[in-house]
N, C-alpha and C positions, 0 to 999 in steps of 0.2 A: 055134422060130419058123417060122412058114410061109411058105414060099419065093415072094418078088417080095410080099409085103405091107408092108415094111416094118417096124419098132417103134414103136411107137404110144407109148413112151414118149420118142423122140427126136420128134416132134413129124412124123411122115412117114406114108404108107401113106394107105389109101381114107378112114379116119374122119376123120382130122385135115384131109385135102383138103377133104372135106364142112364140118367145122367151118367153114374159114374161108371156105368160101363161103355158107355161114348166115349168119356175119358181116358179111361185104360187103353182102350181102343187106338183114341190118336196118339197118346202118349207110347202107347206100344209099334204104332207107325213109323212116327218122329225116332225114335231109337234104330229101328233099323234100316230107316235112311241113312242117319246118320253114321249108322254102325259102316254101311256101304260106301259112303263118299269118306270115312278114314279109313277105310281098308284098301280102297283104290284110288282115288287121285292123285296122291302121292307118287306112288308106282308108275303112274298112266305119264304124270309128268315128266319123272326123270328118263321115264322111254320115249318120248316125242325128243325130249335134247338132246337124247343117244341119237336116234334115228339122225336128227338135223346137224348132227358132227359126224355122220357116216358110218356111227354102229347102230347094227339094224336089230341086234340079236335080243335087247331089251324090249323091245314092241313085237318081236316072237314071242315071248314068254307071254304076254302082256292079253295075247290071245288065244281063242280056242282053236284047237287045230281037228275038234269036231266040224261036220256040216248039222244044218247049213252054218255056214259063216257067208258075209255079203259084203262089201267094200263098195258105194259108190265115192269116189275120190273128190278133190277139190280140182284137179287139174285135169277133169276128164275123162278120171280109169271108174270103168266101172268093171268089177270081178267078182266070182263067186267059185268058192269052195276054197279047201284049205290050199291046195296045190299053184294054182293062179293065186293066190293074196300073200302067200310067202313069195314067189317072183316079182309081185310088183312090189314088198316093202323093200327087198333087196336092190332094186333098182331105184326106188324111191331114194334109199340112203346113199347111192350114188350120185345122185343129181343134186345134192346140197352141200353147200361148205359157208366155212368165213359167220356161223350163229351168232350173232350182237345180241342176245337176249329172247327169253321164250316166256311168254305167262297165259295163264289159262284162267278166264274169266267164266265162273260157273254160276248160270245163269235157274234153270232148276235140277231136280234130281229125283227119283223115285226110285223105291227098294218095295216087293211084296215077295216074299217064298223065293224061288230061284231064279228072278228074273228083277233086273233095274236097268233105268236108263241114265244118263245126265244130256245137257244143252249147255250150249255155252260158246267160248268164242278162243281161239289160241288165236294168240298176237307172238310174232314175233318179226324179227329182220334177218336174212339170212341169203345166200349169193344161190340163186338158180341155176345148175348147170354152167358154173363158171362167172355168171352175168356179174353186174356189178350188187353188192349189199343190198337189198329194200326190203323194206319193212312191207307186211302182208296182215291182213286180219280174217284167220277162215272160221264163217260159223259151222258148227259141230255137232252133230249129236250121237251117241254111243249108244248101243244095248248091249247089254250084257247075259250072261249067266254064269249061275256057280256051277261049277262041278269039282267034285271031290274038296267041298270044301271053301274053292280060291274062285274068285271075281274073273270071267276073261269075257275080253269083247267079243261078240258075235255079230254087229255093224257096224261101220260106222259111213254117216252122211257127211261129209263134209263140203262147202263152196267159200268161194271168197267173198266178202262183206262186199256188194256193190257199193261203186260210187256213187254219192246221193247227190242232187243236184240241190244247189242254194238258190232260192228264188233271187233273182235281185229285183230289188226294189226303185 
């Protein structure tokens, strides 16, 4: 055994030091992802059902009203700064009524220092501009940043899930 390395079978020496600050490491990761998807998805969701029953003012709050902030839409809009993305979620909440249901399938998520993202997928059914009910599936993705504290989006990408085609056989 080579002298001042210890045995790496008794759990001592440079590798095993290293292990367990790997460990800490992800464990110390895994926590503040996690700390980030309960401190905001909740929030994020009950402001997307605000929004899609026509109050807009929960998914104000919900973001920074620093620049940059960036909005490419699912329907099209794409905007930037805070001035243009409060016009369009306002008008966004006018253009929906009649919500049959909202859920947000969260696909991953990451947190480091003041900066996270999430992916994932909002489904819900809901009347377009008057239209009749249909159900929609837009994939998603968020960045965020904290400031003074609180989580707010500074993107978000959203489109609609295309139609896939079924081979037939």
């Amino acid at each position: 055994m080579a002298r001042g390395r210890g045995d790496p079978r008794l759990g001592r020496g440079p590798r095993s030091n290293l292990r367990r600050r790997q460990r800490a490491l992800y464990v110390a990761a895994v926590s503040e992802v996690d700390d980030f998807v309960a401190a905001t998805l909740e929030r994020q969701r009950e402001a997307e059902i605000a929004l899609h029953e026509g109050d807009v003012e929960p998914r104000l709050a919900m973001w920074s009203h620093e620049d940059p902030v960036t909005l490419f839409g699912a329907y099209g809009v794409a905007k930037q700064g805070w001035e243009e993305l409060e016009q369009t979620f306002r008008w966004l909440a006018g253009r929906f009524s009649n919500l049959e249901g909202y859920d947000y399938e969260l696909v991953a998520a990451g947190a480091s220092g003041d900066l996270a993202y999430t992916v994932g997928y909002e489904r819900h059914s809901v009347s377009i501009e008057g239209g009749p009910v249909k159900p929609h599936v837009i994939r998603v993705t968020h960045v965020y940043r904290r400031e003074d504290g609180e989580w707010k989006i500074v993107h978000r990408h959203g489109d609609e899930e295309p139609v896939r085609d079924i081979p037939q056989s």
